[in-house]
C-alpha positions in Angstrom: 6.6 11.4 9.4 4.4 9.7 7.1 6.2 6.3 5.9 3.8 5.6 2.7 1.9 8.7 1.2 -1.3 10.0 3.6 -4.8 9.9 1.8 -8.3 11.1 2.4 -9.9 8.9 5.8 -6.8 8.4 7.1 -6.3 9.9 10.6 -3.7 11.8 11.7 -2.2 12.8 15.5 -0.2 15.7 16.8 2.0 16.0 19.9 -0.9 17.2 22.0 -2.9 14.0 21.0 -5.2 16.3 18.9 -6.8 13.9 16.1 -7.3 14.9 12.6 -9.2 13.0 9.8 -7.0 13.6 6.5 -9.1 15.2 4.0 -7.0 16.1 1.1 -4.2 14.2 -1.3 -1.9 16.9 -1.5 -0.1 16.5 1.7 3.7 16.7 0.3 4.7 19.2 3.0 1.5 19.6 4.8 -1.4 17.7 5.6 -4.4 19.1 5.0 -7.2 17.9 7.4 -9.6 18.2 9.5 -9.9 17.9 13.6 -12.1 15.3 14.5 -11.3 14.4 18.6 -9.0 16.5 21.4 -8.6 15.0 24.7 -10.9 16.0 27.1 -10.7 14.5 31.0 -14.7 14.8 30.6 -14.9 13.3 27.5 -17.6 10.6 26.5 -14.9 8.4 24.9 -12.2 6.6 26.2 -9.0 5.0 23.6 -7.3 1.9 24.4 -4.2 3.7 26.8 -7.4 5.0 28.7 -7.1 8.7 27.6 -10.5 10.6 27.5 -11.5 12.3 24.4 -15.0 14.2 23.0 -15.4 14.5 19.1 -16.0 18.1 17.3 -17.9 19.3 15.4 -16.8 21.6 12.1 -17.4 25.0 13.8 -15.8 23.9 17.1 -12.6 22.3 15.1 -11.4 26.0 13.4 -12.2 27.5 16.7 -10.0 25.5 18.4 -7.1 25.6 15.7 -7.9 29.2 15.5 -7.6 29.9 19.1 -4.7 27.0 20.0 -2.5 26.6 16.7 -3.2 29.2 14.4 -0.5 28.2 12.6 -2.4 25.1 11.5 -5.4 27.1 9.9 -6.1 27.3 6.0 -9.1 26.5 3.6 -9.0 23.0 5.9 -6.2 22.2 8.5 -2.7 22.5 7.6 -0.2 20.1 9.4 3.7 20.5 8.8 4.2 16.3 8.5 7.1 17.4 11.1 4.6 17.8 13.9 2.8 14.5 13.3 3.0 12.0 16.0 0.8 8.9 14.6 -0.9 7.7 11.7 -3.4 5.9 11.4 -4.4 4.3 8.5 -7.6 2.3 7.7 -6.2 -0.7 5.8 -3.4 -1.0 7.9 -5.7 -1.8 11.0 -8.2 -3.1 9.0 -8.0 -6.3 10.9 -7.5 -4.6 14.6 -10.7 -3.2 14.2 -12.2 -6.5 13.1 -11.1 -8.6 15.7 -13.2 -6.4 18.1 -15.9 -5.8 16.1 -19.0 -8.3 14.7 -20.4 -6.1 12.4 -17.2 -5.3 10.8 -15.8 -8.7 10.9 -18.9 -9.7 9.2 -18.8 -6.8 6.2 -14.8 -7.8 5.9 -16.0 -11.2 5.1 -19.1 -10.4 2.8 -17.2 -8.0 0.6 -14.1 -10.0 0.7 -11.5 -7.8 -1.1 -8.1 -8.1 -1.0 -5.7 -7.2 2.1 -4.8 -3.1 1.5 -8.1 -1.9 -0.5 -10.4 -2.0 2.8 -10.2 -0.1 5.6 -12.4 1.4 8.4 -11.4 4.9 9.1 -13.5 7.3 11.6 -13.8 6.7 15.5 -13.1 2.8 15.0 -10.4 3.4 13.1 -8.8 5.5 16.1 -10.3 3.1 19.2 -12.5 5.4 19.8 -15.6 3.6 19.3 -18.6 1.9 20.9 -20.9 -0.7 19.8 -23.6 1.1 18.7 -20.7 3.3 16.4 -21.1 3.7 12.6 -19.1 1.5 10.5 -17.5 3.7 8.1 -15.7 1.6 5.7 -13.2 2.9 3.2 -12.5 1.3 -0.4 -9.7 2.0 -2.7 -9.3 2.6 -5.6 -11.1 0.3 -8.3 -12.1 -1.6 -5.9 -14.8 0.5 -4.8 -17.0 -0.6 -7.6 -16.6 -4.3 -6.6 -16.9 -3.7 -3.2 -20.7 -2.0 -4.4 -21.6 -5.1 -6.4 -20.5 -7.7 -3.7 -22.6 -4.9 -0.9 -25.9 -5.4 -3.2 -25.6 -9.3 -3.3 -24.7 -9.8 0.0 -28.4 -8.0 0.9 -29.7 -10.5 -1.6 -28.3 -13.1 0.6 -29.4 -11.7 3.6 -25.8 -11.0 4.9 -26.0 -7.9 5.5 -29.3 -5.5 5.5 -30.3 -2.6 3.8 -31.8 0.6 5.4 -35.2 0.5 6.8 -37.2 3.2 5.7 -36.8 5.0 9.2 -33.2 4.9 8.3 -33.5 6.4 5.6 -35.7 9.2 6.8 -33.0 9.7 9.6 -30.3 10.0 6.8 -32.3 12.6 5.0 -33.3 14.4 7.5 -29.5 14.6 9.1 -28.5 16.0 5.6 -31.1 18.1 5.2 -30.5 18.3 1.4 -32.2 20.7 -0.8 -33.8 18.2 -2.8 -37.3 16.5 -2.2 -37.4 13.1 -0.5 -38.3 11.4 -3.2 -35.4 12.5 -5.3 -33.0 11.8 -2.4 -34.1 8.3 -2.3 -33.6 7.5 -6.0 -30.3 8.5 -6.2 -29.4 6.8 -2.9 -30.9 3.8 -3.3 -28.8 3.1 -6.5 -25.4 4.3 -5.3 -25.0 0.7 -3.2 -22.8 2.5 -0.4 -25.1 2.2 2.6 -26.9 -0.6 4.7 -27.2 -2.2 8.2 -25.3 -5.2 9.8 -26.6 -6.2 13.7 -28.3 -2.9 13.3 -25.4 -0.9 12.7 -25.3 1.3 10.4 -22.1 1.7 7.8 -21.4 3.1 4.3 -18.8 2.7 2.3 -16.5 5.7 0.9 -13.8 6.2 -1.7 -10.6 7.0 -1.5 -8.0 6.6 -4.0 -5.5 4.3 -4.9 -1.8 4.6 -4.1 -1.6 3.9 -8.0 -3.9 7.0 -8.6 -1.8 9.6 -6.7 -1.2 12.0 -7.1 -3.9 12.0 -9.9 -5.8 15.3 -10.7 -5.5 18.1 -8.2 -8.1 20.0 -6.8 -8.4 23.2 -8.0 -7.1 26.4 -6.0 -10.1 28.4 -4.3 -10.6 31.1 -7.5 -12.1 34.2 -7.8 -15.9 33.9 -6.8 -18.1 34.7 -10.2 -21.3 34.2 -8.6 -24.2 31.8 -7.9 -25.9 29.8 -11.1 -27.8 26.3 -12.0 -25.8 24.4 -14.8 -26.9 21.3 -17.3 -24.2 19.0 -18.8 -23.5 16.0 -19.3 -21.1 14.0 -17.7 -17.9 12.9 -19.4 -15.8 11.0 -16.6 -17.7 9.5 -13.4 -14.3 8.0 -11.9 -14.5 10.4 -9.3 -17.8 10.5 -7.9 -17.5 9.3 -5.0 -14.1 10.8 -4.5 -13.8 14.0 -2.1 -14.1 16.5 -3.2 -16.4 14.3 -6.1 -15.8 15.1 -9.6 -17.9 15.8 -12.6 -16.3 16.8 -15.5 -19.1 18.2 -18.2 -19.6 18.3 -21.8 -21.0 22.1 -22.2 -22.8 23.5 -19.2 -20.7 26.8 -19.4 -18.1 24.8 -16.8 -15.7 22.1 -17.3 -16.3 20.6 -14.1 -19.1 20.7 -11.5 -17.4 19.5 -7.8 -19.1 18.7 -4.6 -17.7 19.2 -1.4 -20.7 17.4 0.6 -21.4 13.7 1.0 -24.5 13.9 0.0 -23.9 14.4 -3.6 -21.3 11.6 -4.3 -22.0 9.4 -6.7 -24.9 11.2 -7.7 -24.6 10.9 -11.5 -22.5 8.6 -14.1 -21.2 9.0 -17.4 -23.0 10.0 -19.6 -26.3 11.1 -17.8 -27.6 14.8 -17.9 -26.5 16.6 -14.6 -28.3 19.4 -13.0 -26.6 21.2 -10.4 -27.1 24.4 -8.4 -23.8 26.1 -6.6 -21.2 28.9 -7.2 -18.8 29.8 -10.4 -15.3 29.8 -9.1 -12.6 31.4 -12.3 -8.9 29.6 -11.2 -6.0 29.9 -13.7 -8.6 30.8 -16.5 -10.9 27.8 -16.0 -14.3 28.4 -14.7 -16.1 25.3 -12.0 -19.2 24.9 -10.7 -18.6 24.3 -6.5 -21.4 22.5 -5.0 -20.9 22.6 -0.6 -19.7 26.0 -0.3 -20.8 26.0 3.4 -21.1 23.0 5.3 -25.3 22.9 4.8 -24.6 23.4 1.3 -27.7 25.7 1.4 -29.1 26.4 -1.6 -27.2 23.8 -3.7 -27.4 20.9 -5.3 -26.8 18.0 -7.8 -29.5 15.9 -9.1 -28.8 13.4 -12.7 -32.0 15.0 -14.6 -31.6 11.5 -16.7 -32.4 9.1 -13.6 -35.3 11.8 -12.4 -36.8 11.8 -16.0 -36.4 7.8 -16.2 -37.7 7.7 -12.9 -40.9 9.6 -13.9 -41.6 7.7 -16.9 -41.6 4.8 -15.1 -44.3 6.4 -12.6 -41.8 6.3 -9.7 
């Protein structure tokens, strides 16, 4: 059982040493996640107690609940916090993962938050790593915007490194998002969540506060009204890089646009004119615009028409 209250990135075990990345807040009963590693005597990674695993992908992981513990499946993966074994969470072995790692040690030391608002969550996180792993570091709460501001001058100081252009490509093209290059790389290049230490890559991703829970909750899956574009602007951008992120919008025919895929977090702030592409879901009389409806997100998107119009004016 859970001793402080679980939140998105942290991971999760169950008795069969199935690991599960925790991607919701509302875990009072269950924990809703999603499998990430099952032990596998010809898997490619090996944990500390020299136990094999192989990491899944999102098809494989609801085939395997499906198939093994049905009684685990939902809209994500629903565990009873009775049939947890271990948690893991990313502050807590914040400095584990440091001590064995140089390029994490290093982004510890450039960001330099406080103890408890920086983690690293993903295959580090559960010592299942290798050197040439991504650092995925987690920042809570307000935090996250000072970790941005220390990330973009510790490039300035040559700490740290931003993407090459190749990088960048590869991040693109691993996305695939259905939006040009050009308008991928504007928006990302101003978000200050990604860069290069030793080679490495990392990014840094939200999660909230113990202070902000249970904050807002997501809303229910609602009756499906179909597939539209919306314009609004943006009245709140706390949540932006949240996950699910969170645009709440002045007119646009929704109140709030929110994107289930990475790829558009932290793609507009307050104030600035959104356009986004998705479906209208009607829950408890409120209509939303969701953005990630499949895991491609095929035929969605967010863009901030203010940065893109800026952007061309300034011949970019």
């Amino acid at each position: 059982m859970p001793v402080r209250p679980l939140r998105i990135r942290d991971f999760i075990a169950d008795a069969e040493g199935w690991l599960y990345a925790v991607a919701t807040y509302d875990n009072d009963e269950r924990a809703g996640c999603i499998l990430r590693y099952v032990p596998d005597p010809s898997g490619d990674r090996t944990d500390p107690e020299g136990t094999r695993y192989r990491k899944v992908d999102f098809d494989e992981a609801f085939s395997l609940v499906r198939q093994h513990k049905p009684g685990y499946l939902d809209l994500v993966h629903r565990i009873p916090l009775q049939d947890i074994a271990l948690v893991l969470k990313p502050e807590e072995q914040f400095d584990r993962v440091c001590s064995g790692h140089a390029g994490a040690n290093t982004l510890k030391e450039a960001l330099a938050l406080p103890f408890g608002t920086i983690g690293c969550t993903g295959s580090l996180l559960c010592g299942l790593g290798s050197g040439s792993s991504d650092i995925d570091l987690v920042i809570y709460g307000r935090s996250f915007d000072t970790a941005r501001k220390r990330l973009a001058a510790a490039m300035d100081e040559g700490l740290v490194d931003p993407l090459s252009p190749e990088l960048w490509r590869k991040v693109y093209d691993k996305r695939v998002p259905e939006i040009p290059y050009d308008q991928f790389i504007v928006h990302e290049k101003r978000k200050w969540n990604r860069g290069q230490v030793y080679g490495t890559y990392f990014d840094l991703l939200f999660s909230r506060g113990y202070d902000q829970l249970p904050g807002d909750p997501v809303p229910p899956k609602g009756t499906v009204l179909g597939r539209t574009t919306v314009r609004g602007v943006v009245t709140d951008d706390r949540l932006s890089f949240d996950s699910p992120a969170v645009y709440p919008l002045e007119e646009g025919g929704v109140e709030a646009v929110y994107s289930f895929t990475h790829t558009y977090c932290g793609q507009a702030r307050e104030g600035e004119c959104i356009e986004a592409c998705g479906v209208v879901e009607e829950s408890g009389g409120h209509r939303y615009l969701i953005v990630g409806t499949t895991r491609e997100a095929r035929g969605e998107y967010i863009v901030s028409r203010t940065l893109l119009d800026a952007a061309d004016g300034a011949g970019t």
